[in-house]
N, C-alpha and C positions, 0 to 999 in steps of 0.2 A: 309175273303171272298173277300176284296177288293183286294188283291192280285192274285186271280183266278181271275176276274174281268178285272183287268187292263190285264193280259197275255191275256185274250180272244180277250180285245179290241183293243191292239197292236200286237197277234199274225200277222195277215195280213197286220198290217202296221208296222211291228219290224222296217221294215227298215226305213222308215218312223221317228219313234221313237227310239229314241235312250234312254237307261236306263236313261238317262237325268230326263225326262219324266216320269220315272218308281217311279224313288227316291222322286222326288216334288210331286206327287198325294200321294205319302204314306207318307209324311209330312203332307201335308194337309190333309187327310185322316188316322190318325193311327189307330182307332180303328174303322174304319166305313168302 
């Protein structure tokens, strides 16, 4: 779920965030 989560949260700012961002919250986050 955190994966639909973070796409939602960075959809409008993708460019904003770059996968950088994408890979470290699901390190910190892998099963939440």
């Amino acid at each position: 779920m955190k994966y639909r989560f973070m796409d939602i949260a960075a959809c409008p700012m993708c460019k904003h965030f770059p996968l950088e961002l994408y890979v470290i919250e699901t390190k910190e986050y892998p099963e939440r």
